[in-house]
N, C-alpha and C positions, 0 to 999 in steps of 0.2 A: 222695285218691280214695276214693267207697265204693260197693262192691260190693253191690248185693242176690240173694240167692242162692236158687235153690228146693234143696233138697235131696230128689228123691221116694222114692230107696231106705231113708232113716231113719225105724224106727218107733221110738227113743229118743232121748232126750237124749245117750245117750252114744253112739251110733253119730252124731249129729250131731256131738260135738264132736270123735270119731276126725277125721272127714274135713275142719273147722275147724281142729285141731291140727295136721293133715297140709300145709294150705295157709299158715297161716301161718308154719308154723317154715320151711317151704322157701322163701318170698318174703323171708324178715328172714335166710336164712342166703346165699341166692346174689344177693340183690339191695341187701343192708342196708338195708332199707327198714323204719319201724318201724309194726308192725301188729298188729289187737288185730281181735276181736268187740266189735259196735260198739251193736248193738240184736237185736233178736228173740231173745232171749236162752233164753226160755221153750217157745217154737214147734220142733218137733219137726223140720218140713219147709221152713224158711226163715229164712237166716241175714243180716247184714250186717254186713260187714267194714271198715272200716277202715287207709287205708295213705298214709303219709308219710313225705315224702323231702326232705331239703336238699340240695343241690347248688350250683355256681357257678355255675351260669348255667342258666337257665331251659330251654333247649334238649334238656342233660341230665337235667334233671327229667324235660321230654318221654319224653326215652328208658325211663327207667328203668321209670316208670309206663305206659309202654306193654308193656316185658317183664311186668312183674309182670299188667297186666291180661290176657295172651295166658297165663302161668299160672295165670289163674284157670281161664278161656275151655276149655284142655285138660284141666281136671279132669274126669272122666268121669262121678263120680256126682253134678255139681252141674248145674242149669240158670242161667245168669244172667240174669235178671229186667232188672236195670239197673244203669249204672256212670256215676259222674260224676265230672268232677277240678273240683276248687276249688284257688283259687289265693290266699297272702296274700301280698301287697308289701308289703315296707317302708318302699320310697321313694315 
């Protein structure tokens, strides 16, 4: 799944990556899901995150990526711009 994120209250880099540090370590610590900063690396006021998940069965994936995305959604000082999930099959 990736997130694209407004951020309007950051006038730094580093007040951007407090509240990027803050979402991703709580999605990878109550979700195990593994996530990173994915682009806009540079931009002050808009981020794009990154978040994947293996699971047994597809259904579960669902779930998981839907918690993580309603954690993003309640972060208060971000706007979410746009979220998509992509999917790889093996079979």
């Amino acid at each position: 799944m990736e997130v694209e994120l407004h951020l309007p209250g950051c006038s730094s880099l580093k007040e951007k990556r407090s509240v990027i540090r803050h979402l991703l370590e709580t999605a990878r610590r109550r979700f195990a899901v593994s996530a990173s900063e994915v682009d806009l690396h540079d931009l002050h006021q808009r981020a794009a995150l990154g978040f994947a998940v293996v699971a047994p069965t597809a259904g579960r994936v669902d779930e998981i990526l839907d918690t993580v995305e309603r954690l993003v959604w309640s972060e208060p000082r971000t706007t979410v711009l746009s979220c998509a999930q992509n999917w790889l099959d093996l079979d």
